[in-house]
Z-matrix of the N, CA and C atoms (Angstrom, degrees):
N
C 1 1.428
C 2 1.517 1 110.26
N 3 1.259 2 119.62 1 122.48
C 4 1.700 3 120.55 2 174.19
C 5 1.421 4 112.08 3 -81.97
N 6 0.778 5 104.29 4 170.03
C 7 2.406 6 123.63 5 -150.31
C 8 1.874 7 72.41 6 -105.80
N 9 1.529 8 88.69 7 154.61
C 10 1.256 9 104.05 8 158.40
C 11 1.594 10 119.07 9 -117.09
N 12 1.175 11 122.64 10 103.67
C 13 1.593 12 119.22 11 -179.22
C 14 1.370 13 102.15 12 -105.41
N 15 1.497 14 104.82 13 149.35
C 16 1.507 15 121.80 14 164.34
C 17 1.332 16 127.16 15 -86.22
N 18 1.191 17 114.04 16 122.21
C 19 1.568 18 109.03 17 -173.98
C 20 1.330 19 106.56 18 -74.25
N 21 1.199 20 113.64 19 160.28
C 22 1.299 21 137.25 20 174.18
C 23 1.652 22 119.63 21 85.45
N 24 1.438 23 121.03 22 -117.18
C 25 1.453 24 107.13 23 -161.94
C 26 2.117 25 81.57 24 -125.91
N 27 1.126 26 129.49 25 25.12
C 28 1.222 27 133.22 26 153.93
C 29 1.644 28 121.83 27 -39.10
N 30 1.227 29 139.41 28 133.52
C 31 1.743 30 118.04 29 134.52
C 32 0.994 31 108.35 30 -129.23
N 33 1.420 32 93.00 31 164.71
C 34 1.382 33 138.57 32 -145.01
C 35 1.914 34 95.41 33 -117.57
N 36 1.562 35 87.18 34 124.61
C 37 1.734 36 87.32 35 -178.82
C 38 1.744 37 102.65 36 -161.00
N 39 1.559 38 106.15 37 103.28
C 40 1.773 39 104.61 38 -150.43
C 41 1.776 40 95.65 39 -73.86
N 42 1.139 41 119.37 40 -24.50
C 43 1.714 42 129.33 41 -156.26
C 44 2.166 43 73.88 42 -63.95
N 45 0.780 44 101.54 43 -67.95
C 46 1.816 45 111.87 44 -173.22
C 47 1.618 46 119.77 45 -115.05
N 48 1.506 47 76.89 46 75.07
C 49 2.020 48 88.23 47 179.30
C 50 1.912 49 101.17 48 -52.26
N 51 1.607 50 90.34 49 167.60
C 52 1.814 51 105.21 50 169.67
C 53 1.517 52 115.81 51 -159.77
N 54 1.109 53 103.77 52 157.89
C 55 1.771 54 91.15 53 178.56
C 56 1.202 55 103.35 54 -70.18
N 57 1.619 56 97.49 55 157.87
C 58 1.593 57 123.41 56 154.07
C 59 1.387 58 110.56 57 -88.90
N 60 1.432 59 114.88 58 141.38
C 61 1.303 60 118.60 59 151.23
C 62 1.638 61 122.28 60 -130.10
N 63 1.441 62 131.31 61 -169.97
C 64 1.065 63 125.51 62 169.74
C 65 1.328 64 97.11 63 -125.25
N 66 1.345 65 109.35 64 135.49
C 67 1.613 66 135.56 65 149.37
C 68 1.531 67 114.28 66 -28.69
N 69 1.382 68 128.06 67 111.88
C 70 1.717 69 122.55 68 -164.24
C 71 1.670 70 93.99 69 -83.85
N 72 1.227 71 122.97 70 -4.85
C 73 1.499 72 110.28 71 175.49
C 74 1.122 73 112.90 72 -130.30
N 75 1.540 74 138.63 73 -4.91
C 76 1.729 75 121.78 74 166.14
C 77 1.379 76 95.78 75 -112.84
N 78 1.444 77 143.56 76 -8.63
C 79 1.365 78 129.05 77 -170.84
C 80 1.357 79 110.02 78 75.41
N 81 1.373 80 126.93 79 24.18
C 82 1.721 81 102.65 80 -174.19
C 83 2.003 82 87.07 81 -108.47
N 84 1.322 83 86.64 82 -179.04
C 85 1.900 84 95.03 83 -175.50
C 86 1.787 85 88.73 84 -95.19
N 87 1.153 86 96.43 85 172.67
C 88 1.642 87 114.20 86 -172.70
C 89 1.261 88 88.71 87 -164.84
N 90 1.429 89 109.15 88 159.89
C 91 1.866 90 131.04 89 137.09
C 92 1.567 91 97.01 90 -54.17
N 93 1.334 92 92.45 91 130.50
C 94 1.433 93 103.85 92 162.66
C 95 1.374 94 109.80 93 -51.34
N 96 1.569 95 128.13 94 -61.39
C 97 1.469 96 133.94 95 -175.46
C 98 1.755 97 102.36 96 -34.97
N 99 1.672 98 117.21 97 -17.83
C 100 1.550 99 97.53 98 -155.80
C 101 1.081 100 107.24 99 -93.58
N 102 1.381 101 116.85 100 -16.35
C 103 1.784 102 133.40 101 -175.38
C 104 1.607 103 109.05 102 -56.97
N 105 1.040 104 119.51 103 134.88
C 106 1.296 105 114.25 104 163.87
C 107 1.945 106 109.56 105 -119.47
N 108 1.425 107 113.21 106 166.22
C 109 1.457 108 102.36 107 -173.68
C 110 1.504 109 94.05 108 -93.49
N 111 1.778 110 95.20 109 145.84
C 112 1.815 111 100.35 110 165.71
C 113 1.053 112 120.24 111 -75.07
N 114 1.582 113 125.27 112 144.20
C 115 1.317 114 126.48 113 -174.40
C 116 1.457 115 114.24 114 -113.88
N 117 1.195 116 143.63 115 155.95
C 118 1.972 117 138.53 116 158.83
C 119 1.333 118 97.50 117 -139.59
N 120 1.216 119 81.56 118 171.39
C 121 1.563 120 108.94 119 163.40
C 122 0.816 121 117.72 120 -68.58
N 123 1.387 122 148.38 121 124.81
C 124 1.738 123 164.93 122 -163.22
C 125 1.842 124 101.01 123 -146.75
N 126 1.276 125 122.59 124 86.65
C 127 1.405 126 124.69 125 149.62
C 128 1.724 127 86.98 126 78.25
N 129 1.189 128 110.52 127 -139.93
C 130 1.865 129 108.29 128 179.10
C 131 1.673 130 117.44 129 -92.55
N 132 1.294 131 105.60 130 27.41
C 133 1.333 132 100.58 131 -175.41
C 134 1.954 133 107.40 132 -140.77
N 135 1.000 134 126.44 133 174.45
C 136 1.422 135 143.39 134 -155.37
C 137 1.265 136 93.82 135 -114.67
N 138 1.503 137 147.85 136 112.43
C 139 1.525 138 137.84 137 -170.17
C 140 1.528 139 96.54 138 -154.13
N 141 1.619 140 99.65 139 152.82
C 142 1.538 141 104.51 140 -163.33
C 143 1.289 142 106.42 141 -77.80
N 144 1.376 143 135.61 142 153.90
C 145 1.218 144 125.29 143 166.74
C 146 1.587 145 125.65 144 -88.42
N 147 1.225 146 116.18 145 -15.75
C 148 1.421 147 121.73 146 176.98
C 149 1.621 148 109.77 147 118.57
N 150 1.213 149 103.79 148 -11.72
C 151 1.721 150 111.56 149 -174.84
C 152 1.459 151 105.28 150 -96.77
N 153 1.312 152 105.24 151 142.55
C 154 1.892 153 119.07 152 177.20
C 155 1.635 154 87.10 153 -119.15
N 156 1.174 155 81.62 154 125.10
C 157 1.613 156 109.61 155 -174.70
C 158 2.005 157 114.86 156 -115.20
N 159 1.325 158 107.48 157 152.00
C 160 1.761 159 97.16 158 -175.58
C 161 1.589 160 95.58 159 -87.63
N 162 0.994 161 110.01 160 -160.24
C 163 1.804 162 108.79 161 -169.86
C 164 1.417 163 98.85 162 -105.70
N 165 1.534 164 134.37 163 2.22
C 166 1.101 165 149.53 164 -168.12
C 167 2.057 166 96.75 165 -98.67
N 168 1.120 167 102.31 166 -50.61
C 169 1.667 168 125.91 167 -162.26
C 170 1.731 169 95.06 168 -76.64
N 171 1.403 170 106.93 169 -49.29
C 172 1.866 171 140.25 170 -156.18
C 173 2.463 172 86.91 171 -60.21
N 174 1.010 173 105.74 172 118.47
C 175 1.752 174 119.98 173 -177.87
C 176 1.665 175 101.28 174 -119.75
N 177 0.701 176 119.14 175 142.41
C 178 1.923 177 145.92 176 168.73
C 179 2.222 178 87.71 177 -75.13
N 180 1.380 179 82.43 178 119.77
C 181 1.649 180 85.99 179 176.54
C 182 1.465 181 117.07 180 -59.58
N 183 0.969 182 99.32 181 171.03
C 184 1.341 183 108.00 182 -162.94
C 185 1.754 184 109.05 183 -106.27
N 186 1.492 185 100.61 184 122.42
C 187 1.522 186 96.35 185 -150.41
C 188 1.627 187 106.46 186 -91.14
N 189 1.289 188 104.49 187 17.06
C 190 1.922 189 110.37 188 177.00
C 191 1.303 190 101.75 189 -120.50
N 192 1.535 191 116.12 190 30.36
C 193 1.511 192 128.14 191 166.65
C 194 1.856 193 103.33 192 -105.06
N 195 1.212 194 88.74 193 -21.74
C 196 2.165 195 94.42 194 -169.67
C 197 1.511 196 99.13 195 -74.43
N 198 1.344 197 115.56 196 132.98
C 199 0.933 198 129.99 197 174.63
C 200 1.668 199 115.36 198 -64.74
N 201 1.581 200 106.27 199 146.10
C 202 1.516 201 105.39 200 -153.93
C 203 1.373 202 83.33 201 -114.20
N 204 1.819 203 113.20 202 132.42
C 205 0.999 204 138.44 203 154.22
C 206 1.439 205 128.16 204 -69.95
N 207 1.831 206 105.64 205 118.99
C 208 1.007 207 115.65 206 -176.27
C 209 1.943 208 112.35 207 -86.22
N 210 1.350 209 119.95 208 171.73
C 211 0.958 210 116.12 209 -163.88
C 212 1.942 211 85.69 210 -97.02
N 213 1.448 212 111.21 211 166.09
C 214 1.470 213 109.24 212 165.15
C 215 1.441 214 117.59 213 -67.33
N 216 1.281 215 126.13 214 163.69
C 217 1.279 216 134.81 215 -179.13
C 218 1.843 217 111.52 216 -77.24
N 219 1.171 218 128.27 217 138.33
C 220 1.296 219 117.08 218 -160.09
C 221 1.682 220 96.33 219 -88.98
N 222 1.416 221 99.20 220 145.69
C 223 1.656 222 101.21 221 -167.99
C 224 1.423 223 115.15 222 -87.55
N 225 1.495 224 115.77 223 124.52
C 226 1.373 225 128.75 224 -159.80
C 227 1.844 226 87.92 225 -57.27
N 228 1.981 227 73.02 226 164.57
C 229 1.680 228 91.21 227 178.19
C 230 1.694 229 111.99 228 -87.66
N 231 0.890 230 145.32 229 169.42
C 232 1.870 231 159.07 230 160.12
C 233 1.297 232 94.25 231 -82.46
N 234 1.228 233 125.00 232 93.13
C 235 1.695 234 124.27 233 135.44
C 236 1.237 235 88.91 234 134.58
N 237 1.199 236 165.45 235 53.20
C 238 1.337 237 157.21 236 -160.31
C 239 1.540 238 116.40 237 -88.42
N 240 1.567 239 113.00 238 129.80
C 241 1.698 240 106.52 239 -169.90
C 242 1.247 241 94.43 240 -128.39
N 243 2.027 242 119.94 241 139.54
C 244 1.332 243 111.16 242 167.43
C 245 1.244 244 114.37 243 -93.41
N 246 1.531 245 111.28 244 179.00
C 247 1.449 246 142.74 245 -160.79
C 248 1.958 247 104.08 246 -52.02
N 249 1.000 248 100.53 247 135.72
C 250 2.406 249 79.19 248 177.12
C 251 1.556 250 100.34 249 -73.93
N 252 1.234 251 131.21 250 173.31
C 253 0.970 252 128.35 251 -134.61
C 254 1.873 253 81.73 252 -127.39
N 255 1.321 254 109.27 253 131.66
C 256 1.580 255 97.18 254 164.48
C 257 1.067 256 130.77 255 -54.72
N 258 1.710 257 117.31 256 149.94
C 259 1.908 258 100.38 257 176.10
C 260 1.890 259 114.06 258 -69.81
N 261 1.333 260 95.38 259 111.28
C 262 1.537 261 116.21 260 139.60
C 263 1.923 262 104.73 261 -8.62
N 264 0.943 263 107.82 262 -75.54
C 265 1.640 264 108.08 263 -158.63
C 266 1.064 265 119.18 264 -71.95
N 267 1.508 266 122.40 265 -1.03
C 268 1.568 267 142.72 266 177.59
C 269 1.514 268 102.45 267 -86.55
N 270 1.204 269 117.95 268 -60.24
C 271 1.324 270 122.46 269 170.27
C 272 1.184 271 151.92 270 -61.08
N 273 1.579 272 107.48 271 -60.76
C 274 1.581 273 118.04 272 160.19
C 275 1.391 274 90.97 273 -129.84
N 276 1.423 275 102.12 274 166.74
C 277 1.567 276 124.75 275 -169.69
C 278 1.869 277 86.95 276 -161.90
N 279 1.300 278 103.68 277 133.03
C 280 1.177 279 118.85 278 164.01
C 281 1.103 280 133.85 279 -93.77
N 282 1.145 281 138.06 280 16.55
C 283 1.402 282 175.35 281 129.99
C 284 1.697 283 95.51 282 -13.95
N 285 1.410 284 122.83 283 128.02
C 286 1.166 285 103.60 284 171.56
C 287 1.708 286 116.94 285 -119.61
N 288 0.843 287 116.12 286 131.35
C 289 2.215 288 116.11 287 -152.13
C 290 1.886 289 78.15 288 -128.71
N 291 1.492 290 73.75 289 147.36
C 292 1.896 291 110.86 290 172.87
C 293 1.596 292 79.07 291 -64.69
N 294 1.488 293 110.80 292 -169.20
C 295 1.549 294 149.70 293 -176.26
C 296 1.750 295 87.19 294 -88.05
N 297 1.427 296 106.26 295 -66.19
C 298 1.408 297 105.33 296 -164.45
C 299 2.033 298 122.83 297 -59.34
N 300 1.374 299 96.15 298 -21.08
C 301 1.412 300 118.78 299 -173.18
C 302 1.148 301 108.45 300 -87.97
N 303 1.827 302 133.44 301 -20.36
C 304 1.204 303 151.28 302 148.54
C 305 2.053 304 100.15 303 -12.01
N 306 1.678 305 128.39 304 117.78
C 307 1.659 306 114.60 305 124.43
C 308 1.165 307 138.91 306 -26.63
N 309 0.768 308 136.38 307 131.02
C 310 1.472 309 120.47 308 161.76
C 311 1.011 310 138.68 309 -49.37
N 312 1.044 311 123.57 310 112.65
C 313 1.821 312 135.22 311 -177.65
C 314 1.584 313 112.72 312 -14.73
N 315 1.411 314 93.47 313 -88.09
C 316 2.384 315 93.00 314 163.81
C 317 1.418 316 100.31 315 -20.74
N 318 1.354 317 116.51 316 -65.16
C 319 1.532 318 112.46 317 -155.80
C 320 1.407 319 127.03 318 -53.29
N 321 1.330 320 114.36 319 -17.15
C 322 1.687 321 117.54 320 171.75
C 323 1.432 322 102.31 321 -126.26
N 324 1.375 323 101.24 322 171.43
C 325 1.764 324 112.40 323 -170.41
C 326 1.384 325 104.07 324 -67.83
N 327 1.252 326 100.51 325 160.19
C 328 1.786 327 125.71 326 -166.63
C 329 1.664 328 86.97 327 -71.58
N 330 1.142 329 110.91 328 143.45
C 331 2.017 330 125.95 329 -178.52
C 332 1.375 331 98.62 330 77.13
N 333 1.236 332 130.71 331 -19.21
C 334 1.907 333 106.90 332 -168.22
C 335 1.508 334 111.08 333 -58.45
N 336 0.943 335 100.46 334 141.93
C 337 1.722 336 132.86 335 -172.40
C 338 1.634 337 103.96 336 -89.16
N 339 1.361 338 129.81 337 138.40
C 340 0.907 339 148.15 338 162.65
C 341 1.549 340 124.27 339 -145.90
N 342 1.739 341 123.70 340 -179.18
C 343 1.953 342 98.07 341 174.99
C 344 1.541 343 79.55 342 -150.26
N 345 1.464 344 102.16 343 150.71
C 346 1.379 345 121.13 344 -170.14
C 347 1.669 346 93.47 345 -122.47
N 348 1.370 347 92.71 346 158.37
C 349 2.069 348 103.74 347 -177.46
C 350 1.137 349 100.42 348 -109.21
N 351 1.563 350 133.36 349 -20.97
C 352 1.342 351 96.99 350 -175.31
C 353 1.866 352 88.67 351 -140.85
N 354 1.221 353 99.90 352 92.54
C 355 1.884 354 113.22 353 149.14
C 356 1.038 355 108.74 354 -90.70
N 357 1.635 356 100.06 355 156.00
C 358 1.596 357 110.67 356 172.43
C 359 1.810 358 104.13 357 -91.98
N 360 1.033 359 91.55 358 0.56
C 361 2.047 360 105.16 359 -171.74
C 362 1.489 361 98.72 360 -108.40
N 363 1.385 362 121.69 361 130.59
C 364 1.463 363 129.92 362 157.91
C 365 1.408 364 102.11 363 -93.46
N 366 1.413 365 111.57 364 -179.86
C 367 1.239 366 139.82 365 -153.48
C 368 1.956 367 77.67 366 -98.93
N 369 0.998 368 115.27 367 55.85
C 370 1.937 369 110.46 368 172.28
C 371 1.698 370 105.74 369 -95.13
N 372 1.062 371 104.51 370 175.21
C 373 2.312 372 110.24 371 162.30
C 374 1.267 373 110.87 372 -98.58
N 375 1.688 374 83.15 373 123.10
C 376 1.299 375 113.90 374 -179.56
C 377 1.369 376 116.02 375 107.03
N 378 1.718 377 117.02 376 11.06
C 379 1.535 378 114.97 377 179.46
C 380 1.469 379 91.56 378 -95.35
N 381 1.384 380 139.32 379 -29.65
C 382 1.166 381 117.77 380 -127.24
C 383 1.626 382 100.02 381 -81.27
N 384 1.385 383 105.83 382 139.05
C 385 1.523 384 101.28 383 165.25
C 386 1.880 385 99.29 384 98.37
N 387 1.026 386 114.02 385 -13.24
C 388 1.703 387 121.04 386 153.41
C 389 2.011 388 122.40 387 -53.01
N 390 1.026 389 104.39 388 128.37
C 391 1.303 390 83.03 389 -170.69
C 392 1.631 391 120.33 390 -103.63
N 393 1.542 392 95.38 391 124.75
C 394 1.523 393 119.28 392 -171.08
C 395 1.444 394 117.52 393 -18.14
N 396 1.358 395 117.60 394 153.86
C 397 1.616 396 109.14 395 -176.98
C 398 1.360 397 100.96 396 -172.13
N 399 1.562 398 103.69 397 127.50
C 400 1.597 399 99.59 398 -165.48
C 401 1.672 400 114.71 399 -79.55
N 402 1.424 401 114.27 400 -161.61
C 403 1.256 402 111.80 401 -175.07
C 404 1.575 403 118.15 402 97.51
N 405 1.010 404 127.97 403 15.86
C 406 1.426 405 120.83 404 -163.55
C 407 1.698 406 101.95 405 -152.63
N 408 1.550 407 117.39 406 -165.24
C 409 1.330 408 105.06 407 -149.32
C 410 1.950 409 96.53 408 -135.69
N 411 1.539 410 120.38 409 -0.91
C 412 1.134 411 141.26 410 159.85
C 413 2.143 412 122.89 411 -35.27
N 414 0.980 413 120.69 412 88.09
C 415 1.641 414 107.92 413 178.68
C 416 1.540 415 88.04 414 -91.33
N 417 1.677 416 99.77 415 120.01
C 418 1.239 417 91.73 416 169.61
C 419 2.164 418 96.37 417 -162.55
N 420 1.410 419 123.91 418 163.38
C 421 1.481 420 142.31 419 -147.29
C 422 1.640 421 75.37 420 -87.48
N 423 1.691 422 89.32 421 130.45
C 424 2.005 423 101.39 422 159.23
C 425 1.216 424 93.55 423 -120.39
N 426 1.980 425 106.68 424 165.93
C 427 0.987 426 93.78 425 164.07
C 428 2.097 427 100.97 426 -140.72
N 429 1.236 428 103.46 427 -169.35
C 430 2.005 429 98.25 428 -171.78
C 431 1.303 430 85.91 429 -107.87
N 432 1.615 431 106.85 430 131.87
C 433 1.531 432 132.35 431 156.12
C 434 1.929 433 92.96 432 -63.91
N 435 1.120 434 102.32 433 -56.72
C 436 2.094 435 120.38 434 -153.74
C 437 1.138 436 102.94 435 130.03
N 438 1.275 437 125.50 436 2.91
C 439 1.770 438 126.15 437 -165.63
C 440 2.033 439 91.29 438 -123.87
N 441 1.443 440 76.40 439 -79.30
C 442 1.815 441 87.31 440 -162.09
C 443 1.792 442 98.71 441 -117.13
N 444 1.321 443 108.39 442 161.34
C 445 1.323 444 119.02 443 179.36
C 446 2.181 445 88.24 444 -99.24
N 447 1.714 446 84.87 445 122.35
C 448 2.144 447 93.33 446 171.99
C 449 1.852 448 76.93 447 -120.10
N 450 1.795 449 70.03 448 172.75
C 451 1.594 450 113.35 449 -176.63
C 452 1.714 451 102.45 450 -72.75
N 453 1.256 452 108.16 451 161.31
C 454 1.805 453 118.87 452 -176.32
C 455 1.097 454 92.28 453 -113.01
């Protein structure tokens, strides 16, 4: 008469038989009792996956699977008014002036924008920030350091 053994990491104990099962992810046999179910992260909660796993196979979920809670959206205000708008004419002016017809730089705020007709500098790479100089045939945006009027 041949023995019946269980393969794998099973035992076998006739006084108090038990089921066998197999491990749903290494294939080896087990006691059923040894399986435990796999668990993950599912949305904000810990939920079984359907797999009986050996304690070898069996992982601690994985905690960059849990869904990350956002904060609520902050609740708008009733009547909402925007910012006034700086003056336009302090800054840029579309006005287009020779080099020579240029204010003086000091004389308007630091960044104001203006456009000159005749630079010897176009709007190319590597002009920007050169400082403007008339004589030439270029329409192109200056702007005021507070010192000197350069190219945009």
């Amino acid at each position: 008469m041949g023995s019946f053994a269980p393969r794998g990491r099973a035992r076998l104990d006739p006084r108090a038989p038990r089921a066998f099962a197999i491990c749903d992810q290494c294939g080896f046999m087990y006691n059923h009792s040894d399986l435990k179910w796999e668990v993950q992260w599912m949305g904000n909660m810990i939920q079984k996956t359907g797999f009986l796993v050996c304690p070898t196979c069996w992982d601690v979920p994985n905690p960059q699977l849990q869904a990350k809670v956002l904060p609520a959206d902050p609740v708008p205000i009733r009547n909402p008014r925007k910012e006034a708008p700086a003056p336009l004419a302090d800054n840029v002016s579309q006005t287009i002036y020779t080099v020579a017809t240029l204010p003086a730089a000091s004389s308007v705020v630091d960044n104001a924008y203006r456009f000159v007709s005749d630079s010897t500098t176009g709007q190319n790479y590597g002009t920007y920030g050169t400082i403007v100089v008339g004589g030439g045939v270029f329409t192109t945006p200056v702007y005021s350091d507070g010192t000197d009027w350069r190219t945009a």
